[in-house]
N, C-alpha and C positions, 0 to 999 in steps of 0.2 A: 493347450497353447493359446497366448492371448493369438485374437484376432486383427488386433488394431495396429497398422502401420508405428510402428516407435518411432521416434524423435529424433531424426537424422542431428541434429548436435547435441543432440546427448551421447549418441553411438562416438559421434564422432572426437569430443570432448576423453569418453571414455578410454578411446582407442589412443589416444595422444598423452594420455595418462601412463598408458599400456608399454607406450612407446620410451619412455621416460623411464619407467620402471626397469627395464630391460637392462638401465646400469648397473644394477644390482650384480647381475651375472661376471660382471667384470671387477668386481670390489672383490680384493683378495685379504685374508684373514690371516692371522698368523700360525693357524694350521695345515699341514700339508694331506693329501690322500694317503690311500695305501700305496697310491704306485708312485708319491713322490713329487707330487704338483703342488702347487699352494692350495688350498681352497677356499672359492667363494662365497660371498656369503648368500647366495640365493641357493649354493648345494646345500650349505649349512641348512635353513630356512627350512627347505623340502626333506632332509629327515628327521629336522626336529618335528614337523606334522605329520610323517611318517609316525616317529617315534611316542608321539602322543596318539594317532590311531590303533598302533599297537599294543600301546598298553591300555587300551579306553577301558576296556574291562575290567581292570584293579581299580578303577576309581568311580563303581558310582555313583549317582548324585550330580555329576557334573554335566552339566552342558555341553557336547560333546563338538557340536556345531557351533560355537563360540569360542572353545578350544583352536579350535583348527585356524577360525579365523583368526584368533591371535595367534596362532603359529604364524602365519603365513605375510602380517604385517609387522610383525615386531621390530624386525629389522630396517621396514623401508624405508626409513632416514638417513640408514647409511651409502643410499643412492648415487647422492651428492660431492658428501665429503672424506666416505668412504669410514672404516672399520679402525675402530683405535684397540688395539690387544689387551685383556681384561689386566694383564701383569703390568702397562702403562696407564689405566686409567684414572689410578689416582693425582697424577700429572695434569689430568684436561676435567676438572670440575666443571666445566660446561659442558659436556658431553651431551648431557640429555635435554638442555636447550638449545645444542647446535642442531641434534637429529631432530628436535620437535620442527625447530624453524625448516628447516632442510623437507621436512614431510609437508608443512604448508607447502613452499613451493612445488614440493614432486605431483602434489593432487591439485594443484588449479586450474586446472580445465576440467576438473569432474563439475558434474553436478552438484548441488547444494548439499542434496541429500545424504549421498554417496560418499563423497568428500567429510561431512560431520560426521558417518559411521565408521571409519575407517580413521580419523582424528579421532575418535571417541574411544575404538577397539588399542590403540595405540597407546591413548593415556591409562587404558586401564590394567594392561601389561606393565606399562613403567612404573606404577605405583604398588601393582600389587594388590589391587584394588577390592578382589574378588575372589572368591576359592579356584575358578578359569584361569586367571589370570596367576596366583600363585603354583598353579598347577605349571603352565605355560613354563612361568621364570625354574622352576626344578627343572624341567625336561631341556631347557635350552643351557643350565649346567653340565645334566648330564651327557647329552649330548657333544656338547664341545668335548669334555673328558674322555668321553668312546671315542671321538673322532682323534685323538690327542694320544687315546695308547694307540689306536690302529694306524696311527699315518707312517707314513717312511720320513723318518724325521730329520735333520743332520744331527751331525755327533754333540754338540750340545746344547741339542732342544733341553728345555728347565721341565723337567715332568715335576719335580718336588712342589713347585711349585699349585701342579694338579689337587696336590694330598689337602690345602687350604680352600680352593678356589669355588664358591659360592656356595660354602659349606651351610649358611643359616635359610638357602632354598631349600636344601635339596634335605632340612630336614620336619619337614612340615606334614611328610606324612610317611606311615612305614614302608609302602611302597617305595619315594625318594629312598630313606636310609637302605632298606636292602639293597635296591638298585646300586647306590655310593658305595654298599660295602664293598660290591664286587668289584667296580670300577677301581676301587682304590685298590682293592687287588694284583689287576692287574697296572694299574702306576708302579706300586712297587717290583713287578718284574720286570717293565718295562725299564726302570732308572736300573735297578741291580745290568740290566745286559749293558746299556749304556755306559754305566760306571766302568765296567770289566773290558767293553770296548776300547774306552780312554785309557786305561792302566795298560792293555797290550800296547796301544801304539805308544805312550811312553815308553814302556819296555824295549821298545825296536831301536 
């Protein structure tokens, strides 16, 4: 453990940083849990890096601790102006210059340092930049998808929808596609119960 008193405004810069971030927890997605809540996207965030420590083992090669990092900031642009649902984002072609700018703001009180790694781990998620970071962009498809057959949805959550949805990640390595097959699996029972739910209550 360093010896040397740290940098009381840098602690404290960080801490105000910390502080900021915290909105995250309240940016609500348009998917809900299993018991029927909407979910945020910091729960989002926490099993996609969940989800890529679990699978770290099918994919070595990969930097694992870089992984994680972009697990954990991918999203933090959405702090600000909050979460626009992947089925509308062709609607807001600014999207990834609103969160870029929106992440300037959320990190200016960091340090120098601090602040360019984390602007850095961020562009390299959004571009794709890296075998990390395309690792990253599958896991946070598949991810929404798990999160999307297991939630408590209402009666006309779009699953169909799922059967398309960041189909050219998730197929970059066999791991993704096996992973998709299954998930798409489960889409399709989840729309079939769906469907049969809407057919009965017409029927009433």
């Amino acid at each position: 453990m360093p010896s040397t008193r740290p940098d009381p405004a840098r602690l404290a810069g960080r801490l105000a940083f910390l502080r900021e971030a915290e909105r995250l927890k309240s940016v609500l997605r348009s998917g809900f849990t299993s018991t029927g809540r909407p979910e945020s996207t910091a729960e989002h965030s926490w099993r996609l890096t969940l989800m890529a420590l679990v699978f770290a083992d099918e994919l070595p090669g990969l930097d694992l601790a870089r992984v994680l990092k972009l697990c954990v900031v991918h999203d933090l642009g959405e702090a600000i102006h909050g979460d626009i649902p992947a089925i509308h984002q062709h609607s807001h072609p600014d999207k990834s210059a609103q969160e870029r700018a929106d992440l300037l703001t959320l990190t200016r009180e960091l340090d120098e340092p601090l602040r360019a790694e984390i602007i850095a781990l961020w562009d390299e998620y959004e571009a794709a930049a890296t075998p990390e970071a395309k690792a990253v962009k599958a896991f946070d498809k598949l991810e929404t998808i798990l999160q999307h057959n297991q939630g408590d949805n209402p009666p006309d959550f779009d699953y169909a929808f799922n059967l398309g949805y960041g189909r050219q990640h998730t197929a970059t390595a066999p791991l993704f596609a096996e992973l998709r097959e299954m998930l798409d699996r489960d889409t399709a029972r989840r729309a079939a119960i769906a469907q049969l739910a809407r057919e009965e209550d017409t029927g009433r």
